[in-house]
C-alpha positions in Angstrom: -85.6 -165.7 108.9 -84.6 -169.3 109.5 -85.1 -172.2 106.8 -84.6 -175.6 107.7 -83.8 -178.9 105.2 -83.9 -182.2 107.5 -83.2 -185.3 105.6 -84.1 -188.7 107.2 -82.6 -191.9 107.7 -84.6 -193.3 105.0 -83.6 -190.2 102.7 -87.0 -188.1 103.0 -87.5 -184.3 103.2 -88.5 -182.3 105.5 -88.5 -178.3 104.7 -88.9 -175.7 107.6 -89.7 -177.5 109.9 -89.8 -174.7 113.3 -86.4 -174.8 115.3 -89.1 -175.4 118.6 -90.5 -178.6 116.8 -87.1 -179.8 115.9 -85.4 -182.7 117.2 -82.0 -183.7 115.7 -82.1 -187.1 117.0 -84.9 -188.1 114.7 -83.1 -186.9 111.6 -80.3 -188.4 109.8 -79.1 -184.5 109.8 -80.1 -181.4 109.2 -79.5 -177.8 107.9 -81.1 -174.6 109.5 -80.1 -171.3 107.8 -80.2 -168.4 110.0 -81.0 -165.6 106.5 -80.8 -162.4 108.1 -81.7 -163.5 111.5 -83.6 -160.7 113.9 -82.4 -160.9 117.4 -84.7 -163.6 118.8 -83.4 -165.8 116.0 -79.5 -165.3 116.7 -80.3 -166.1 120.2 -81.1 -170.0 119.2 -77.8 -170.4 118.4 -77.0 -169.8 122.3 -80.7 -171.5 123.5 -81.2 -174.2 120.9 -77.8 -175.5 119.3 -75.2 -174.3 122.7 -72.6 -173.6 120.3 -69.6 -172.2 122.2 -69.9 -168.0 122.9 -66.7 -167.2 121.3 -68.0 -168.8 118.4 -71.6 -167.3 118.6 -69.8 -163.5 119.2 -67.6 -163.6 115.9 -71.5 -164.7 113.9 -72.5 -161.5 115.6 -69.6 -159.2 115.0 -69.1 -158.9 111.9 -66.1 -159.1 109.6 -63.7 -161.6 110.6 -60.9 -163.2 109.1 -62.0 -166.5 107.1 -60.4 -169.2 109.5 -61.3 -172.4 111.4 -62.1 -172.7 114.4 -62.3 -176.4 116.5 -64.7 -177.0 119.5 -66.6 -180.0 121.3 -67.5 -182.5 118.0 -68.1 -179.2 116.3 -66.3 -177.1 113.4 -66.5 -173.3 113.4 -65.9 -171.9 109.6 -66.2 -168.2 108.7 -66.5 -167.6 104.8 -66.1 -164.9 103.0 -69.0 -164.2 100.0 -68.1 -161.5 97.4 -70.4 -158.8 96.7 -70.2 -158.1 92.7 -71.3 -154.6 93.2 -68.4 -153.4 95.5 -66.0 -156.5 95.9 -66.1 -156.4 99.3 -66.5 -159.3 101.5 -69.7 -160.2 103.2 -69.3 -162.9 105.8 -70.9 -166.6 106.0 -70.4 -168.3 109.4 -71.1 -172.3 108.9 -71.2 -175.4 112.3 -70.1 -178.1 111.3 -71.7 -181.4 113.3 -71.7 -184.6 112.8 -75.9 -184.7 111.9 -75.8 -180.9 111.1 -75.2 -178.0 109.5 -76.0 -174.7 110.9 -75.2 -171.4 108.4 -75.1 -168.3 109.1 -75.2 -164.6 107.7 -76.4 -160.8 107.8 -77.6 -160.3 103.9 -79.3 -162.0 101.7 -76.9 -164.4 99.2 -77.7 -166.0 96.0 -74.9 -168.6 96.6 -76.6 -169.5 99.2 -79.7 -170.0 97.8 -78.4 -171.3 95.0 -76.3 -174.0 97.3 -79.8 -174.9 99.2 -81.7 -175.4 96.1 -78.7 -177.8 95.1 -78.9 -180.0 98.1 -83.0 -180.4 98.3 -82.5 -181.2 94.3 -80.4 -184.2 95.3 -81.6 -184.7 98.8 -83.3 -187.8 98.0 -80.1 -189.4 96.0 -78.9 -191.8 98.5 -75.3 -190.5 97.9 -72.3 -189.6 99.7 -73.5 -185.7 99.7 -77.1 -186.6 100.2 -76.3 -188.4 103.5 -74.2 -186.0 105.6 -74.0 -182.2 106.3 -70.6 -181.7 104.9 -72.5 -182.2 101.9 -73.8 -178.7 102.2 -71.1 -177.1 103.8 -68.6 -178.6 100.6 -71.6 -177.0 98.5 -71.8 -173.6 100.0 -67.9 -173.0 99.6 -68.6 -173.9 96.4 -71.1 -171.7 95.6 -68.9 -168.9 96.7 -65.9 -169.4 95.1 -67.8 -169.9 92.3 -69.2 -166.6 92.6 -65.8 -165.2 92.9 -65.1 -165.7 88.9 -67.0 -163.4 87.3 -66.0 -160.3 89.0 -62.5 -161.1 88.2 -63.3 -161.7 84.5 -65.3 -158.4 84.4 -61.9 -157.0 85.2 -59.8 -158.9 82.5 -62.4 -157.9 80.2 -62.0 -154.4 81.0 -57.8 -154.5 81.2 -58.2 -156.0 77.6 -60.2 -153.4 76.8 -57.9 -150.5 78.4 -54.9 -152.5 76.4 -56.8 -151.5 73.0 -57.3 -148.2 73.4 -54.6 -146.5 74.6 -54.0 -144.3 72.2 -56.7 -142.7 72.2 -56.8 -141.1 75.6 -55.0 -139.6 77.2 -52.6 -140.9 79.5 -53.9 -139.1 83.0 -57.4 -140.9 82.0 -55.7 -144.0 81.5 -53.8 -143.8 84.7 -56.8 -143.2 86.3 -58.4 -146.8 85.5 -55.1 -148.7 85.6 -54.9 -147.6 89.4 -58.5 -148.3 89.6 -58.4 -151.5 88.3 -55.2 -152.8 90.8 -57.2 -151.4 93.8 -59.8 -153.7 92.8 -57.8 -156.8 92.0 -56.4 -155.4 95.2 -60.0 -155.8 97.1 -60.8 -159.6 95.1 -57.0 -160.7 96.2 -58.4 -159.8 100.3 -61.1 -161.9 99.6 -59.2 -164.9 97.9 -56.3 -165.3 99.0 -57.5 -165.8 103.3 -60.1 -168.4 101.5 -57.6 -170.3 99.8 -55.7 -170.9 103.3 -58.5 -171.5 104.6 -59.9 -173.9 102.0 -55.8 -175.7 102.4 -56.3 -176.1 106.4 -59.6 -177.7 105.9 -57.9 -180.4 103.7 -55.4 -180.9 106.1 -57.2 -180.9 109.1 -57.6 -183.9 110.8 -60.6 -182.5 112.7 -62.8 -182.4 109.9 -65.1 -185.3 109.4 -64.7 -186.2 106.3 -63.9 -189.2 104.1 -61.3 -189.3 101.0 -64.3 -188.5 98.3 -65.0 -185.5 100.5 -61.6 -184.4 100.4 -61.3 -184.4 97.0 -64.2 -182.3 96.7 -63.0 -179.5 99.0 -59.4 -180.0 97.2 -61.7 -179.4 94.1 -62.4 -176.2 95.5 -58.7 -175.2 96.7 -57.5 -175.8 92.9 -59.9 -173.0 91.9 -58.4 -170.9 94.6 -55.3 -171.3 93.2 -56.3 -170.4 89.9 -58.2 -167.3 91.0 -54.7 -166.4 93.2 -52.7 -167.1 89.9 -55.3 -165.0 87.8 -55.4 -162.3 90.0 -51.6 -162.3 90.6 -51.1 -161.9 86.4 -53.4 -159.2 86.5 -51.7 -157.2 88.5 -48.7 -157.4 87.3 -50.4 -156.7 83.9 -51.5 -153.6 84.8 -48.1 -152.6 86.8 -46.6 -153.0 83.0 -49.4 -150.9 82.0 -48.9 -148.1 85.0 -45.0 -148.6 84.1 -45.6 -147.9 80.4 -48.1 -145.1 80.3 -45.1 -143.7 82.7 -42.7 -144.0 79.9 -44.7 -142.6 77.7 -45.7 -139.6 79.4 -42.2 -139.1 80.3 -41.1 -139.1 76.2 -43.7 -136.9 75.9 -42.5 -134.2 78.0 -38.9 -135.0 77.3 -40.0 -134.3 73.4 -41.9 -131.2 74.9 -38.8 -129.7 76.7 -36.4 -130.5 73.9 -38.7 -127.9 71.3 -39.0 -125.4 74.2 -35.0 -126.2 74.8 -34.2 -125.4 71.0 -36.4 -122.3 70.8 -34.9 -121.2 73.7 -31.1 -121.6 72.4 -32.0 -120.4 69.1 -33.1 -117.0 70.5 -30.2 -116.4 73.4 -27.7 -115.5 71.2 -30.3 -113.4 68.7 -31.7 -111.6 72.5 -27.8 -110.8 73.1 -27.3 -108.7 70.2 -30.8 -107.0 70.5 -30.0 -106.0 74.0 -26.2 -105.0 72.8 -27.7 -102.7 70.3 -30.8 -101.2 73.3 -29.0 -100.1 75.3 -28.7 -96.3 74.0 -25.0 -95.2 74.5 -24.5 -91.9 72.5 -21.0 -93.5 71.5 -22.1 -96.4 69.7 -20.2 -96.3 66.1 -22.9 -98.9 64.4 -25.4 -96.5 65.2 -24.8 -94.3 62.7 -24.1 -96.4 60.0 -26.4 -96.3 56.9 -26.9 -100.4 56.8 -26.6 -101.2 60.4 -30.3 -101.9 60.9 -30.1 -103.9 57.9 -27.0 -105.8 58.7 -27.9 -106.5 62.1 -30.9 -108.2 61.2 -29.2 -110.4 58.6 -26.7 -111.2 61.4 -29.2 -112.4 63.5 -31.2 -114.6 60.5 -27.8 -116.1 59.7 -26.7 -116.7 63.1 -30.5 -118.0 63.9 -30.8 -120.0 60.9 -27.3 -121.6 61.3 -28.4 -122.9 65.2 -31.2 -124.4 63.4 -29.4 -126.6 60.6 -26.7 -128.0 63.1 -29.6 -128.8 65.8 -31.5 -130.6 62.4 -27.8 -132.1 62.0 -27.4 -133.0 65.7 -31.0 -134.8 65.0 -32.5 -133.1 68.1 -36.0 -132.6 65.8 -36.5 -136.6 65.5 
């Protein structure tokens, strides 16, 4: 499906208006959005626009790197959208013209949507964004870095969540959704990070067209790169304190764990020596045939036991 917002020179709307019945010269500019285009509608971007075939191969061939790409009066930008379900990235291809805007992209997108219902609303404002298409291309960057906070909160909410109940599971469950957490932060931080270069070349560019307000739009939408970066950079290291503690803990746990078994183990060497001394069944064994040697034998071995036992309690091995 392709959409299309043309704004006049006198600041009037025109909404999909065909591609065939288009003329860009009779608009101040104009945005077409190819919304899951079939085959016949990708090939416009070849038959009606002549954007370069590089540029038309990497809308087609899906995922690339978010960059920026320069060709004749034209800007090439791929973006990266977040899908909230999975976290990972679903691609948004924008041209960039001086009197249009051409975006581009396989599923359906709310930011999108969300970004086109924006720019109709204030279409007829005769503003700065009402009066150029980097008005909608500043709008649909927003839009999806926008889109990028709440996935990232859902996580904090959850690490806050895991930080409160530790001990009450157990630490191999709690392992489990520290290391699922960081391998999400881990997908979010693929997603952001490329964008924030991205977003940091587009300010600097001197290909862009562009005026000073404009930049500090875009360099609006850098700063909330930086905080997602910075966000998503704390979390992990939150959760490597987590992964690094849980560690610990297991570890005391089994070192508590093979201290008993260790103590047990010592108490009854000594008391298994004098059992097998007195099993083995030599006919010349002089306590053998003495009236108390059952009797003193097993006292032997409750002192000698019981002794062990108060100097480990001594030692403090049983704290």
């Amino acid at each position: 499906m392709i959409r299309t917002l043309a704004i006049t020179r006198d600041h009037q709307v025109s909404i999909n208006v065909p591609l065939t019945q288009l003329d860009l010269q009779d608009y101040a500019w104009v945005w077409a959005d190819f919304n899951q285009p079939s085959e016949e509608e990708s090939r416009l971007l070849d038959t009606y626009f002549h954007f370069h075939p590089l540029a038309i191969e990497d809308c087609l061939h899906v995922l690339q790197r978010p960059k920026l790409d320069y060709y004749d009066n034209l800007q090439f930008l791929v973006l990266h959208a977040l899908n909230p379900t999975t976290l990972e990235a679903e691609e948004v291809d924008l041209f960039l013209g001086s009197n249009f805007l051409v975006s581009f992209h396989h599923g359906v997108l709310e930011e999108v949507d969300e970004a086109w219902e924006r720019i109709l609303h204030h279409a007829h404002e005769r503003t700065i964004w009402a009066r150029g298409p980097v008005a909608a291309a500043y709008t649909v960057m927003d839009k999806l870095v926008d889109h990028y906070f709440p996935s990232l909160f859902a996580i904090e909410d959850e690490l806050a969540e895991l930080e409160n109940r530790g001990s009450q599971e157990s630490v191999e469950d709690l392992m489990n959704q520290v290391f699922d957490l960081r391998s999400r932060l881990l997908k979010l931080r693929r997603t952001v990070v490329p964008m924030r270069d991205l977003l940091y070349r587009v300010i600097n560019s001197q290909h862009v067209q562009r005026t000073g307000e404009h930049t500090a739009y875009f360099t609006d939408i850098y700063d909330h790169l930086l905080k997602l970066t910075d966000m998503i950079e704390a979390d992990r290291e939150m959760t490597a304190d987590l992964r690094d503690s849980y560690i610990s803990l297991n570890s005391n746990r089994m070192n508590a764990i093979m201290k008993t078994l260790t103590v047990i183990t010592t108490v009854f060497m000594p008391l298994t020596l004098i059992a097998g001394i007195y099993g083995m069944n030599f006919a010349y064994m002089p306590e053998l045939q003495w009236k108390f040697g059952y009797g003193a034998v097993l006292l032997l071995m409750f002192v000698l036991g019981g002794s062990m036992v108060a100097w480990f309690v001594k030692r403090g091995w049983f704290k």
